[in-house]
N, CA, C and O of each residue as an XYZ file, in Angstrom:
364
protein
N      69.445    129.589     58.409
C      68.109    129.025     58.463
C      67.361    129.645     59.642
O      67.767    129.808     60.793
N      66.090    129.980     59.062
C      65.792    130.707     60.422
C      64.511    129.515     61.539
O      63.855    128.521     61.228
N      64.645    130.183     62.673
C      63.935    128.735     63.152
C      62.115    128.977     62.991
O      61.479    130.012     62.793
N      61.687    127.646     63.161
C      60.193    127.879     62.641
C      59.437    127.831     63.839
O      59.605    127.032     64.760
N      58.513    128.823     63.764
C      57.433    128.807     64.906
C      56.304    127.995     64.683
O      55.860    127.647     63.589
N      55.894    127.733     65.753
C      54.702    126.953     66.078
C      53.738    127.231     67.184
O      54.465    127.203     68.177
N      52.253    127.539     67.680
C      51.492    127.527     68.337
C      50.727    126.531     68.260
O      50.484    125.864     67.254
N      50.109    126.328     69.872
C      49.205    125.337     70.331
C      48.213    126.422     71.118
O      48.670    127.493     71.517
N      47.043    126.112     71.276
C      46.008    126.909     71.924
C      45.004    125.872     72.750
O      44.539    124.910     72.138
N      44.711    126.061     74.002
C      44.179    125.313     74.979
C      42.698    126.352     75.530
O      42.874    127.279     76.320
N      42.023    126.188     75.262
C      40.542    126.827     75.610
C      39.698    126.468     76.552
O      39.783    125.306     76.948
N      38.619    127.409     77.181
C      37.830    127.048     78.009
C      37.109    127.631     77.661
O      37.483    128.456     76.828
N      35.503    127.627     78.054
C      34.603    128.284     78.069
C      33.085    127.887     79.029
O      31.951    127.996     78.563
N      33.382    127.459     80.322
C      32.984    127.052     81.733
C      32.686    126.099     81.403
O      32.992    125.446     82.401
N      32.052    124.997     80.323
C      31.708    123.713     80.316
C      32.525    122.845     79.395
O      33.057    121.763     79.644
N      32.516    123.382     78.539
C      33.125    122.947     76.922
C      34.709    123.616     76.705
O      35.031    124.778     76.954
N      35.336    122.839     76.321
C      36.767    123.691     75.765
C      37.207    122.738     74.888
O      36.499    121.841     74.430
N      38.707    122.970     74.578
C      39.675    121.840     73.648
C      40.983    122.939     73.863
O      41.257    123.721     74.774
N      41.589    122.629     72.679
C      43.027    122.612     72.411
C      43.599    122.076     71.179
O      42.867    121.354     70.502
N      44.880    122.330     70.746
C      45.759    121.853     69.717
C      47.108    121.349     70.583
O      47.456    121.879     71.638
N      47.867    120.118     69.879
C      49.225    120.094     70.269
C      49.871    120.833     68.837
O      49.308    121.358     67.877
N      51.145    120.641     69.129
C      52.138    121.018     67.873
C      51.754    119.477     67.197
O      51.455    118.429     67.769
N      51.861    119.725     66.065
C      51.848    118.590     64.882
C      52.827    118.974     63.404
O      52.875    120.009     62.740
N      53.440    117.850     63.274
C      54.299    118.006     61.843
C      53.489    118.384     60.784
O      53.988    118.869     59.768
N      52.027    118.180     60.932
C      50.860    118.626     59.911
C      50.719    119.980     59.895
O      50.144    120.296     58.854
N      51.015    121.051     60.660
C      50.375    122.327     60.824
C      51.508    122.651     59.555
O      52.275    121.853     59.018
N      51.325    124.087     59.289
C      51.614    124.900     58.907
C      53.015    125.923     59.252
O      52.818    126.669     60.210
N      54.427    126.050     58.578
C      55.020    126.354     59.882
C      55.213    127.710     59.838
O      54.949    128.155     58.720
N      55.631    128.667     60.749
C      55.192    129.813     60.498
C      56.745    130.413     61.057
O      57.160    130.200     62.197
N      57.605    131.312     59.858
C      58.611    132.175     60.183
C      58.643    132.999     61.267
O      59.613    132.956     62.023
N      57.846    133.651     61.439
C      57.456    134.836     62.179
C      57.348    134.452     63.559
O      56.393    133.706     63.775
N      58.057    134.750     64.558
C      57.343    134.819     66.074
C      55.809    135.184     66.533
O      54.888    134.572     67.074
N      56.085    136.856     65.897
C      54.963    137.593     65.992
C      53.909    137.010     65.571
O      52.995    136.765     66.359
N      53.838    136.697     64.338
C      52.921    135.893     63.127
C      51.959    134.924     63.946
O      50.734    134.858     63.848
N      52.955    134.053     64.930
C      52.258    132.592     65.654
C      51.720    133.091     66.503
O      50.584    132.677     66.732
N      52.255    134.176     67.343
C      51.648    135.013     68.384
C      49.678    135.695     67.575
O      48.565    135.478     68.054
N      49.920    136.214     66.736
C      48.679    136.584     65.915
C      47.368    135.746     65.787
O      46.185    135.973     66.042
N      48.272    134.362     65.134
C      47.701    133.331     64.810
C      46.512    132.428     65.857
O      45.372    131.966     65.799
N      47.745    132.569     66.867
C      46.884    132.016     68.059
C      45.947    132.825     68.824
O      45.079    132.424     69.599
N      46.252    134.061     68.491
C      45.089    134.887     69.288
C      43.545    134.628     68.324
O      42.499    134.107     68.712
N      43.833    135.119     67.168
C      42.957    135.129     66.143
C      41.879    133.708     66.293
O      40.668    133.507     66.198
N      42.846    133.070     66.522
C      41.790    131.416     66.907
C      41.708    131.566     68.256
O      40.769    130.826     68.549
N      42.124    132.084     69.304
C      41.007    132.184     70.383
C      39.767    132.969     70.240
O      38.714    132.564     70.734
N      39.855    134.171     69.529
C      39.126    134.886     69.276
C      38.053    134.131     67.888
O      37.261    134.743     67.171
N      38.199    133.473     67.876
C      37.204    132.809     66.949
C      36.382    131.902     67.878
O      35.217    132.260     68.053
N      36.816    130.732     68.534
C      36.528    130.168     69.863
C      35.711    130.775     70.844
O      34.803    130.163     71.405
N      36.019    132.043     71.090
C      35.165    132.898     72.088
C      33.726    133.204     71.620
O      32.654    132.943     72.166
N      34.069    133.989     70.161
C      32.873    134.822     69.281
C      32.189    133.617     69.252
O      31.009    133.789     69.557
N      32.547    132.140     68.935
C      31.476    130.650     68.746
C      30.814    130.960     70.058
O      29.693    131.428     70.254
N      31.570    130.669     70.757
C      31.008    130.403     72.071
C      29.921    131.601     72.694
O      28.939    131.178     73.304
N      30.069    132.864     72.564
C      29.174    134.201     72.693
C      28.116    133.510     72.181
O      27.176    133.227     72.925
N      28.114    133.122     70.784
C      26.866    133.311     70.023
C      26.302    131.983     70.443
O      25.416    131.657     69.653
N      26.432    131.362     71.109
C      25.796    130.077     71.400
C      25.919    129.842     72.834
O      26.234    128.759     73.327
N      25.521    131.444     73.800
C      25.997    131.068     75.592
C      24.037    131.098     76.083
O      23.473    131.424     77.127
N      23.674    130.744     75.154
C      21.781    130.390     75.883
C      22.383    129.215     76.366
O      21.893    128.928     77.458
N      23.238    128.424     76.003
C      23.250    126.883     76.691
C      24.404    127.253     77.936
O      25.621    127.094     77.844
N      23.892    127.619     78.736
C      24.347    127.667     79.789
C      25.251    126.822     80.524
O      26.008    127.235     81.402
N      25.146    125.571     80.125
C      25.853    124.487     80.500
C      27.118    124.035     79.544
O      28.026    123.499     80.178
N      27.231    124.102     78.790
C      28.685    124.656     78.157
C      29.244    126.000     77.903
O      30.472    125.950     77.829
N      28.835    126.989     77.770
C      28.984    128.118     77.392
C      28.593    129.212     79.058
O      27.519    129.622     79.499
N      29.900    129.345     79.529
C      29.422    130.317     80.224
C      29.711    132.128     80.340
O      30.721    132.676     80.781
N      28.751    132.629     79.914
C      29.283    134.007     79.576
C      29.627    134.739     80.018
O      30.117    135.703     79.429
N      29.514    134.605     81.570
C      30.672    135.789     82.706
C      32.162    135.515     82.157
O      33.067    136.258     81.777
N      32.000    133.974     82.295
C      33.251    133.512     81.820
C      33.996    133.997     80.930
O      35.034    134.613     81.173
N      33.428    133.710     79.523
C      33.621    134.399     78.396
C      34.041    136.013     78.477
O      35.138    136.571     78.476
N      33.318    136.275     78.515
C      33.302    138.089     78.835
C      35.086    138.413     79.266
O      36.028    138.980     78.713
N      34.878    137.753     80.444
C      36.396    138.062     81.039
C      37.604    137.439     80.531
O      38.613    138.112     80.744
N      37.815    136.178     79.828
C      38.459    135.882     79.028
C      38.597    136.769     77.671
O      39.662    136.894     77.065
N      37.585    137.261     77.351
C      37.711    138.028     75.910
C      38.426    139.152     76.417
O      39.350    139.616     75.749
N      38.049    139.749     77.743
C      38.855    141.054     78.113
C      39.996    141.079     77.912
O      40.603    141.840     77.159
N      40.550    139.944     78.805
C      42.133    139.707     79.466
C      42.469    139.484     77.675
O      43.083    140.470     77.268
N      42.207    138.422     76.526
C      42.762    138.150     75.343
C      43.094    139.577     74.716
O      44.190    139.984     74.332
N      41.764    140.286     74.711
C      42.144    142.207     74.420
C      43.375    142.867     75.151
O      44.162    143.530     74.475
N      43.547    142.732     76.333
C      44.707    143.102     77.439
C      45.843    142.378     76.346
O      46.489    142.946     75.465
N      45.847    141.140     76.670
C      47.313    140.517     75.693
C      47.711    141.247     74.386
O      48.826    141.754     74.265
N      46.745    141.289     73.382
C      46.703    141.953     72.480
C      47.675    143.233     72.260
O      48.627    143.314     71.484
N      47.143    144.273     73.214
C      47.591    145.397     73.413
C      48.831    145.307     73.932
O      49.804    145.825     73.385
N      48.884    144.706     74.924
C      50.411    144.932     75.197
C      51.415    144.098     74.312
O      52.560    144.520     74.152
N      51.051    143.071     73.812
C      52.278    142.265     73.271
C      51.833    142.051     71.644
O      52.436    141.202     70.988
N      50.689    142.904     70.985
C      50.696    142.854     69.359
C      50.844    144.116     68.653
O      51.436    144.302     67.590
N      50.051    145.209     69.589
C      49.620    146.250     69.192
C      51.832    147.500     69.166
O      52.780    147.293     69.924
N      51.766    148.304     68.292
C      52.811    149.144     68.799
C      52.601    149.573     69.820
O      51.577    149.410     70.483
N      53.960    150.461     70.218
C      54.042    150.913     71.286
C      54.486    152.677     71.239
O      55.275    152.719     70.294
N      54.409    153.496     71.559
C      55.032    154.899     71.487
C      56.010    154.556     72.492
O      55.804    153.976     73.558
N      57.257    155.047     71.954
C      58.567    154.902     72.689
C      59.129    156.244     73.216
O      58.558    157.280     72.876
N      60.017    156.282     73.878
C      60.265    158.105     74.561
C      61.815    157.931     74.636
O      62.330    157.073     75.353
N      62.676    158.971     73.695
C      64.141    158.443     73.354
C      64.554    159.004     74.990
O      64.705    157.923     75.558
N      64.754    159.827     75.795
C      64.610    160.234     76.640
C      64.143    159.506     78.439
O      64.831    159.317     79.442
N      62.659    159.274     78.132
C      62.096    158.933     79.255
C      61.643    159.678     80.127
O      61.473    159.234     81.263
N      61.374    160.830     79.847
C      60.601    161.798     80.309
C      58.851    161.507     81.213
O      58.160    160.657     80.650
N      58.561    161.811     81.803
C      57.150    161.692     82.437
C      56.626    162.976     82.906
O      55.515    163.034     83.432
Protein backbone atom coordinates (compact mmCIF):
# COMPACT_ATOMS: atom_id res chain seq x y z
CA UNK A 1 0.00 0.00 0.00
CA UNK A 2 1.53 3.00 -0.83
CA UNK A 3 1.21 5.95 1.62
CA UNK A 4 -1.08 8.93 0.69
CA UNK A 5 -0.04 12.46 0.44
CA UNK A 6 -1.58 15.40 1.59
CA UNK A 7 -0.95 19.31 1.44
CA UNK A 8 -2.03 22.26 3.47
CA UNK A 9 -1.14 25.84 2.21
CA UNK A 10 -0.98 28.93 4.59
CA UNK A 11 -0.89 32.42 2.64
CA UNK A 12 -0.23 35.97 3.01
CA UNK A 13 -0.54 38.81 1.07
CA UNK A 14 0.32 42.02 3.61
CA UNK A 15 -3.32 42.39 4.78
CA UNK A 16 -5.46 39.46 3.79
CA UNK A 17 -4.33 35.74 3.77
CA UNK A 18 -5.85 32.14 4.83
CA UNK A 19 -4.87 28.63 4.64
CA UNK A 20 -6.07 24.91 4.50
CA UNK A 21 -5.64 22.16 7.27
CA UNK A 22 -5.44 18.45 6.14
CA UNK A 23 -9.09 17.19 6.03
CA UNK A 24 -10.50 13.54 5.46
CA UNK A 25 -12.57 15.57 2.71
CA UNK A 26 -9.64 16.49 0.39
CA UNK A 27 -8.64 14.48 -2.22
CA UNK A 28 -5.77 12.03 -1.56
CA UNK A 29 -2.96 12.22 -3.67
CA UNK A 30 -0.28 9.13 -4.44
CA UNK A 31 2.37 11.15 -5.58
CA UNK A 32 4.77 13.19 -3.28
CA UNK A 33 5.73 15.24 -6.15
CA UNK A 34 2.01 15.57 -7.30
CA UNK A 35 1.10 17.36 -3.60
CA UNK A 36 4.25 19.28 -3.95
CA UNK A 37 2.67 20.64 -7.55
CA UNK A 38 -0.61 20.90 -6.16
CA UNK A 39 0.24 23.22 -3.54
CA UNK A 40 2.31 25.41 -5.50
CA UNK A 41 -0.30 25.70 -8.26
CA UNK A 42 -2.78 27.05 -5.48
CA UNK A 43 -0.36 29.47 -4.23
CA UNK A 44 0.09 30.58 -7.49
CA UNK A 45 -3.50 31.07 -8.00
CA UNK A 46 -3.72 33.08 -4.56
CA UNK A 47 -0.96 35.39 -5.68
CA UNK A 48 -2.26 36.01 -9.52
CA UNK A 49 -5.96 36.91 -7.26
CA UNK A 50 -4.21 38.96 -5.25
CA UNK A 51 -1.90 40.90 -8.27
CA UNK A 52 -5.04 41.57 -9.98
CA UNK A 53 -6.78 43.15 -7.15
CA UNK A 54 -3.39 45.07 -5.31
CA UNK A 55 -5.23 48.86 -6.05
CA UNK A 56 -6.57 47.96 -2.51
CA UNK A 57 -3.68 48.55 -0.88
CA UNK A 58 -4.84 47.57 2.37
CA UNK A 59 -5.16 43.95 1.80
CA UNK A 60 -3.16 43.34 -1.09
CA UNK A 61 0.28 44.40 -0.86
CA UNK A 62 2.34 44.23 -3.99
CA UNK A 63 6.05 44.61 -2.96
CA UNK A 64 4.89 41.90 -0.97
CA UNK A 65 3.47 39.89 -3.53
CA UNK A 66 6.15 40.42 -6.07
CA UNK A 67 8.67 38.84 -3.71
CA UNK A 68 6.67 36.02 -2.63
CA UNK A 69 5.90 35.14 -6.31
CA UNK A 70 9.77 35.28 -6.82
CA UNK A 71 10.92 33.09 -3.94
CA UNK A 72 7.49 30.48 -5.05
CA UNK A 73 9.45 30.60 -8.77
CA UNK A 74 12.91 29.89 -6.77
CA UNK A 75 11.01 26.73 -5.05
CA UNK A 76 9.74 25.68 -8.22
CA UNK A 77 13.01 25.41 -9.89
CA UNK A 78 14.86 23.85 -7.54
CA UNK A 79 12.51 21.24 -6.12
CA UNK A 80 9.87 20.67 -9.41
CA UNK A 81 11.68 21.56 -12.35
CA UNK A 82 14.59 18.62 -13.63
CA UNK A 83 17.82 18.81 -13.03
CA UNK A 84 21.03 18.10 -15.50
CA UNK A 85 23.10 15.63 -13.61
CA UNK A 86 27.10 15.12 -14.26
CA UNK A 87 28.00 11.16 -13.94
CA UNK A 88 31.47 12.41 -13.13
CA UNK A 89 31.30 15.88 -11.46
CA UNK A 90 33.36 17.73 -13.42
CA UNK A 91 33.36 21.78 -13.23
Amino acid sequence: MKPIQEYTNSWSTGGAGGGSHPSVWDEPIVDYKAAVKQGVAELERHYAYAMKHSSDGTNYNASKIRKLMTKLKEFKQRYLEPKQLSLFGFM
